[in-house]
N, C-alpha and C positions, 0 to 999 in steps of 0.2 A: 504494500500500500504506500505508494507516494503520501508528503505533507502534505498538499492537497486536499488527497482522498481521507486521509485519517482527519484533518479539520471538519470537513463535511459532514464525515462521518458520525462526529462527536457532538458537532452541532445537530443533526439529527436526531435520530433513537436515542444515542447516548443522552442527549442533552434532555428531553422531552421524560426520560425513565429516573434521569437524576431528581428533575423538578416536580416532578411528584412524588418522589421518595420524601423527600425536604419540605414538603408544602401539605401534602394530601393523601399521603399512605396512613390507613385505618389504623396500625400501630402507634402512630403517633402521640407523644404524651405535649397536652398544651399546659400541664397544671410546673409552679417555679416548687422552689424549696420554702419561700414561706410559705406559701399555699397548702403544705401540706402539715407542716409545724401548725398554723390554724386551723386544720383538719382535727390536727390531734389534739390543739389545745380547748375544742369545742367538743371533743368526742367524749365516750363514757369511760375511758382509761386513766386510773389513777394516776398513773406513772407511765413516762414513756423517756427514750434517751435514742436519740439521733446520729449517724454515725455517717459520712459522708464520705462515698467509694467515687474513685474515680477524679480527684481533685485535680483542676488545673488553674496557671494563671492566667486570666483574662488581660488583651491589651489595657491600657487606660483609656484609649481613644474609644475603640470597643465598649469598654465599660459603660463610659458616659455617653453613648448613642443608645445602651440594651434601657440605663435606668431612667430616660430621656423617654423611651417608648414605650416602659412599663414600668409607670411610675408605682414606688411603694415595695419596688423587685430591689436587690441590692446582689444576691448570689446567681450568679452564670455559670462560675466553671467547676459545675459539679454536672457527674456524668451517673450519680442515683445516691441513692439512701438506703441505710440500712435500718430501720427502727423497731428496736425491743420495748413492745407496751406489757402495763400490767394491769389486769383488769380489775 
């Protein structure tokens, strides 16, 4: 495949199966990590304790465009949770 052909390429299928991976795939999770800390801090569990897998650093520029467009958000570069509630 010439660069040509591979550009094309990637702007087609490739491009159209990426953008809905990232936009529109039913796996999709839209809920941040406070969202779910007020999950739990509203739920019926006495006790719970939050553990945070998958940590990265976000840019700063990044940063203040994520808390800029969801305001009230402050944590991005967490990639899931791990949380031990007690009922």
């Amino acid at each position: 495949m010439t660069a040509s052909e591979m550009h094309n390429y990637l702007l087609g299928e490739t491009a159209a199966e990426t953008t809905y991976m990232i936009y529109s795939h039913e796996a999709l999770n839209r809920f941040f990590v406070e969202d779910y800390m007020l999950f739990f801090k509203n739920s019926f569990f006495s006790d719970y304790r939050f553990e945070p897998i998958g940590i990265y650093e976000v840019n700063l520029k990044v940063q203040a465009a994520l808390e800029a467009r969801h305001p009230g958000h402050k944590i991005f570069g967490c990639g899931g949770l791990k949380v031990a509630a007690t009922k």
